[in-house]
N, C-alpha and C positions, 0 to 999 in steps of 0.2 A: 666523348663530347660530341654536343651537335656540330656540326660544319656549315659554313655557309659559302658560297660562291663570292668572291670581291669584285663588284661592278659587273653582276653576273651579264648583263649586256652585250660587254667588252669581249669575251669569250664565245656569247654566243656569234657574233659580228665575224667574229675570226673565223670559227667552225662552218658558218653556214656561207663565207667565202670563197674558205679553200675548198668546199664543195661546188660553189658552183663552178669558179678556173678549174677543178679536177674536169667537169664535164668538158668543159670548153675545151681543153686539153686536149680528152682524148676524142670529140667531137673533131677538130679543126689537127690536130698536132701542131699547135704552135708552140715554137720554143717561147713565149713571151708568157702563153699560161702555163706553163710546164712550170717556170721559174716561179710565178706567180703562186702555183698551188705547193710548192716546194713549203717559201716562205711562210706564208699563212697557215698550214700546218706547222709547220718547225712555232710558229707566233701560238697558234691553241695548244701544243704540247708542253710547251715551256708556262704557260699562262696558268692551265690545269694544273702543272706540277706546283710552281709557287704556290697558289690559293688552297690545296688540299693539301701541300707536305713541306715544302720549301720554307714557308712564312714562318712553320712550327716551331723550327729548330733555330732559325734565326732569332725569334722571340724568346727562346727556352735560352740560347747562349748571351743575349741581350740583359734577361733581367739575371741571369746567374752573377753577370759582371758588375752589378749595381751591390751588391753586397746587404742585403736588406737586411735589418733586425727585428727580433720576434717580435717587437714593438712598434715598430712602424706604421703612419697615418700616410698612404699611397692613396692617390686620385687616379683613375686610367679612363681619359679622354676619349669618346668617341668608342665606346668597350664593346658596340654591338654583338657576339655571342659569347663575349667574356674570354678568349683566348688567352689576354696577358692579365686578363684581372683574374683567372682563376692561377695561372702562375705565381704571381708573383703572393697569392694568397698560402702556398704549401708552404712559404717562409716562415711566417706570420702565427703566432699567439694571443690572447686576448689578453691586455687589452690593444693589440695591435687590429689594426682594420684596412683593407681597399675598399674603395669606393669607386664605382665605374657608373658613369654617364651616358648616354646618347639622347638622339630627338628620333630614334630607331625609323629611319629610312630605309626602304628594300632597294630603292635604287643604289644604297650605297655597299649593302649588301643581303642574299639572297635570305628570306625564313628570318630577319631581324627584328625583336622585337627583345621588351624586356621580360617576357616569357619564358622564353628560350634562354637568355642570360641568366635567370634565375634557376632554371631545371638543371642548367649545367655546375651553377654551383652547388644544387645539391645533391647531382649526379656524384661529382667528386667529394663531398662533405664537407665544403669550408663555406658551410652558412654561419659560422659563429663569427669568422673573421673576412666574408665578404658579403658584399650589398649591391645591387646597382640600383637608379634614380634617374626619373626623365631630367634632362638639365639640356643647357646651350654650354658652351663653351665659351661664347662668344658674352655671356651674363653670369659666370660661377657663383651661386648661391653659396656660398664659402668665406669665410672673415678671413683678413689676410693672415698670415703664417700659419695655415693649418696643416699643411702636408709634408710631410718628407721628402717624398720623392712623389712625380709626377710621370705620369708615363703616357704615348697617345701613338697609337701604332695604326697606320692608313688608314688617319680619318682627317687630320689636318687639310690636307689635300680638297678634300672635302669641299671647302670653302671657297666659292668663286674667284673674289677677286684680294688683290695683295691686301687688301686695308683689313679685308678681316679675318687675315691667318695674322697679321700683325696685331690685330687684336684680342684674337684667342691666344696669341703667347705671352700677351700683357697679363691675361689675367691669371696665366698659368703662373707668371714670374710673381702675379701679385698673391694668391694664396701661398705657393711654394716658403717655406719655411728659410730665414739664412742658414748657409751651410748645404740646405737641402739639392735634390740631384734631379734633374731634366733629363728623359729620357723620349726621344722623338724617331720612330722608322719608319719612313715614307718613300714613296716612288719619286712623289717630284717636289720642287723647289726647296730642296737640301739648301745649296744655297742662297736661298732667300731666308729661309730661315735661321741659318749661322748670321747672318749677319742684321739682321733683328734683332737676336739676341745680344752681339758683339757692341750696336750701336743702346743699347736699352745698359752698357754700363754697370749692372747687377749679377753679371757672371764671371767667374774667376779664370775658368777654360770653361770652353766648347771646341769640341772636336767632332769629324766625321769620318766614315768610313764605310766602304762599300763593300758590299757580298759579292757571292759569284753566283754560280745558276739558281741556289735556288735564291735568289731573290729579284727573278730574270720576269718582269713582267709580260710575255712574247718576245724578249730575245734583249739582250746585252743592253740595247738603246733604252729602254726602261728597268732600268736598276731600281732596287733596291738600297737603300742608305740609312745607317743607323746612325744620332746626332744625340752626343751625350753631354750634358752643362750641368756643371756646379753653382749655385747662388752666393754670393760674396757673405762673409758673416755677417 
């Protein structure tokens, strides 16, 4: 599968940091860049590992626990190189289908486009039972109860301000099928989003839970958190 870089910016920001307190370090010997290039390496090595290896296994043990059936109608929000929408596709038969989204942003991450989403599903072979389609989230071209499960792995986030990650989960809640299962991992506002959910009434539980390194976006302080909701019947 292709790979892409997450907020490849964010990384590069770190690396071309700890390089330059390395200089200053040993330019000056200050203990303050010494500490300084420690950190910000230890922040690009944890950062590189989540985005190429950490996020993978998180998502593979993520949608293993959703319990999919070969039939299932899956949406995966924000699916820029199709990482969970090619997963959660090896489940899946026809007429089972995912359908993955974006508005394919590079800033959101690196080589994203629905090109590459598509090369990767038929890299692996689930063009019978995957798709992706430019869409918003924030507008889901979708009649309500279409989906089973819904899934949207660091793209939420995405969205500026509160009103419209409250909005992208209305509409999540509003296609989402009763019964159906919400599946959300994201770096930040875990809880703002439970509690969106909790206050919208339409969810039986939501629960979350946090990784360890590898869901370490540069170190502990940006976690990683998986946010799992069921729809009331």
């Amino acid at each position: 599968m292709k790979k892409g870089v997450d907020a490849p910016y964010a990384l590069f920001g770190m690396t071309f940091a700890a390089i330059l307190f390395c200089f200053q370090a040993i330019r000056t010997n200050n203990l303050i860049f010494w500490i300084s290039t420690i950190v910000l390496s230890f922040s690009a090595v944890t950062y590189f590992h989540t985005t190429y290896f950490g996020k993978y296994k998180i998502i593979e043990a993520a949608v293993r626990r959703l319990h999919i059936k070969t039939d299932n109608q899956i949406l995966d929000l924000g699916t820029g190189h199709g990482i969970v929408l090619t997963e959660v596709a090896k489940y899946l038969k026809v007429p089972g289908k995912a359908t993955g989204i974006d508005i394919w942003r590079s800033s959101d991450q690196s080589n994203n486009s629905s090109e590459s989403a598509t090369s990767n599903i038929h890299r692996l072979g689930y063009e019978k039972v995957a798709n992706v389609m430019t869409a918003n989230m924030l507008a889901l071209p979708f009649p309500d109860n279409s989906f089973d499960i819904i899934t949207a792995s660091l793209s939420i986030h995405n969205l500026k301000s509160n009103t419209e990650r409250a909005i992208a989960l209305t509409e999540a809640t509003r296609v989402l099928k009763p019964n159906g299962k919400l599946l959300i991992i994201d770096l930040k506002y875990a809880r703002e989003y439970q509690e969106t959910l909790l206050h919208s009434n339409q969810f039986t539980t939501v629960q979350s839970v946090k990784n360890g390194y590898n869901g370490w976006w540069g170190g502990p302080w940006m976690a990683t958190t998986i946010i799992t909701a069921q729809k009331n019947k």
